[in-house]
KOLLUM-83763 format. One line per 10 residues: their letters; for each residue x, y, z of N, C-alpha, C. Coordinates in Angstrom, 3 decimals. Example, Ala and Ser with C-alpha at 12.3 -4.5 7.8 and 13.67 -1.06 7.14 Angstrom:
<rs>
as> 13.190/-5.690/7.800/12.300/-4.500/7.800/13.200/-3.300/7.800; 12.850/-2.250/7.080/13.670/-1.060/7.140/12.900/0.030/7.870
</rs>
This chain:
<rs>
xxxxxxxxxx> -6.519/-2.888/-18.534/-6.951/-1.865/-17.593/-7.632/-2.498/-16.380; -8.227/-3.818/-16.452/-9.287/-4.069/-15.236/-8.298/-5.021/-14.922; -6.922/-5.332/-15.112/-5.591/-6.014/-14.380/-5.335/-4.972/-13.218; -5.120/-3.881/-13.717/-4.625/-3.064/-13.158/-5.406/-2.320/-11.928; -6.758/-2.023/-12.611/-7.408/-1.676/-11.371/-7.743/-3.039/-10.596; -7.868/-4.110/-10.685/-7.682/-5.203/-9.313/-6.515/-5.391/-8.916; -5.065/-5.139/-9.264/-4.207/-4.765/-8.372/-4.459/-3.938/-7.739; -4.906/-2.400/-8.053/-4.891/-1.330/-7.164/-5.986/-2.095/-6.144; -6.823/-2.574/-5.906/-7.736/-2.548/-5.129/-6.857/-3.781/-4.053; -6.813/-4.576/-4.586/-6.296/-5.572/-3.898/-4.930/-5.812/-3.467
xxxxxxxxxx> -4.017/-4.970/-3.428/-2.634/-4.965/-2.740/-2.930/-4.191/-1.567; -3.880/-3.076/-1.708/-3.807/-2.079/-0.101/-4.993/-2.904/0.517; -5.822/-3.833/0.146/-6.336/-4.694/1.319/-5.395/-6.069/1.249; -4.476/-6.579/0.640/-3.728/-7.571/1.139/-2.559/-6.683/2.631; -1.991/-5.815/2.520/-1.179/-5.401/3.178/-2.695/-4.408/4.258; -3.680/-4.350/4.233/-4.300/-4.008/5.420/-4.234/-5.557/5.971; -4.958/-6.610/5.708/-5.127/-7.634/6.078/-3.664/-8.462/6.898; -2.657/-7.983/6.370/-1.594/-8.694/6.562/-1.186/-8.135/8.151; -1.630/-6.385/8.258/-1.243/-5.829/9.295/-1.953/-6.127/9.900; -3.183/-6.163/10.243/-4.305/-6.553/11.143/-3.891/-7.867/12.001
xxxxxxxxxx> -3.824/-8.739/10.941/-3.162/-9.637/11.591/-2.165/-9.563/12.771; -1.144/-9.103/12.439/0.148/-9.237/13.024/0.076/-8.144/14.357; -1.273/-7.004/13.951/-1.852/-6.288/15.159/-2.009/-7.153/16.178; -3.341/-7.890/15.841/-4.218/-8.694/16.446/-2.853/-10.007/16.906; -2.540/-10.532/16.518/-1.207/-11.483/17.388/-0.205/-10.835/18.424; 0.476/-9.867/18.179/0.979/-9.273/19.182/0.250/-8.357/20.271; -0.941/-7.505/19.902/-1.723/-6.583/20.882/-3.147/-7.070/21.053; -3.528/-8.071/21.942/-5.165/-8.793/21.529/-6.021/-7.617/22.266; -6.590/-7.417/21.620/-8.061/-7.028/22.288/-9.448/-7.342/21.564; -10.532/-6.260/22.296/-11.823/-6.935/22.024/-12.258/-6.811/20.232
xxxxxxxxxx> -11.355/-5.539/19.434/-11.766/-5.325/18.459/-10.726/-6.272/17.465; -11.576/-6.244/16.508/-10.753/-6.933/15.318/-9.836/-6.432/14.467; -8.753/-5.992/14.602/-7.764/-4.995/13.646/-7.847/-5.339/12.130; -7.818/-6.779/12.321/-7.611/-7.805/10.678/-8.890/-7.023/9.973; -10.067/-7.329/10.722/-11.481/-7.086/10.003/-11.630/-5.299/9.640; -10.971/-4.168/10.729/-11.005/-3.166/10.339/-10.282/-2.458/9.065; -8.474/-3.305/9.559/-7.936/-2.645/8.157/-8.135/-3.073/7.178; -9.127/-4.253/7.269/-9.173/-4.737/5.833/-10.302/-3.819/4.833; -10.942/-3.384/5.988/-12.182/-1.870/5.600/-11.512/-1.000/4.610; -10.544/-0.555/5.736/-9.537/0.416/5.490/-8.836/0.196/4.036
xxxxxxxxxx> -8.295/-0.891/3.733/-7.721/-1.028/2.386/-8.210/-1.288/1.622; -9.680/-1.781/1.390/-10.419/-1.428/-0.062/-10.901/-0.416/-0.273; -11.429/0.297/0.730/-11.992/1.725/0.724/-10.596/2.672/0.437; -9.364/2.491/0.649/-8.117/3.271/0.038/-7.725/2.497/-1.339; -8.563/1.027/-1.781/-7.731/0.543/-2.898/-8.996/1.141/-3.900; -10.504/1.556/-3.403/-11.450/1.865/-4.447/-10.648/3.161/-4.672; -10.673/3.784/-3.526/-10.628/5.231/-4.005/-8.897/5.639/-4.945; -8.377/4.676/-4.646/-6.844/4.619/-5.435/-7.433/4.066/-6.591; -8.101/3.379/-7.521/-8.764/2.922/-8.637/-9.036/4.374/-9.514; -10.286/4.566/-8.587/-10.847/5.683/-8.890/-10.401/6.964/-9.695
xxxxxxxxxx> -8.861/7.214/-8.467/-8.019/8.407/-9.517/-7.359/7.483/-10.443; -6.963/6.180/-10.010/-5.948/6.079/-11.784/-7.180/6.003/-13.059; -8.298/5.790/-12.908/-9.318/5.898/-13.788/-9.262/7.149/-14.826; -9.583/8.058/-13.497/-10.196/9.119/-13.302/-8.701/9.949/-14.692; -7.441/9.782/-14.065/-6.470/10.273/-14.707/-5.871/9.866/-16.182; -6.261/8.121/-16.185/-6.840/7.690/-17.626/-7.249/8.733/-18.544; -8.911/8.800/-18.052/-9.732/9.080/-18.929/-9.323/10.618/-19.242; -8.744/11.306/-18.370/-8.391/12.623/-18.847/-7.230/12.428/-19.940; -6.168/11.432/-20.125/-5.703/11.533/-20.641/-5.766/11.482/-22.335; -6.986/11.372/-23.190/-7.610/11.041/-24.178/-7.634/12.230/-24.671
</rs>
């Protein structure tokens, strides 16, 4: 189970991180895209944890 929830957490900040990047190389500006979506994808990989938890434990 804690395989699974560190995939969930950590694939939607590898693919935020990956986009940020490729933001930040083709469109530069003053903000950091890499550093924002990477916000962005743990805060969507907690809260994606959260329900497969959440839907777990109901299942008992």
């Amino acid at each position: 189970m804690f395989g699974i929830v560190g995939w969930l957490i950590a694939i939607p900040t590898l693919l935020g991180i990956a986009l940020g990047v490729w933001i930040d190389s083709k469109f530069p500006s003053q903000y950091s895209w890499t550093l924002m979506l990477l916000f962005v994808g743990v805060v969507f990989g907690c809260i994606n944890a959260w329900y497969w938890i959440e839907r777990e434990r109901g299942d008992d």
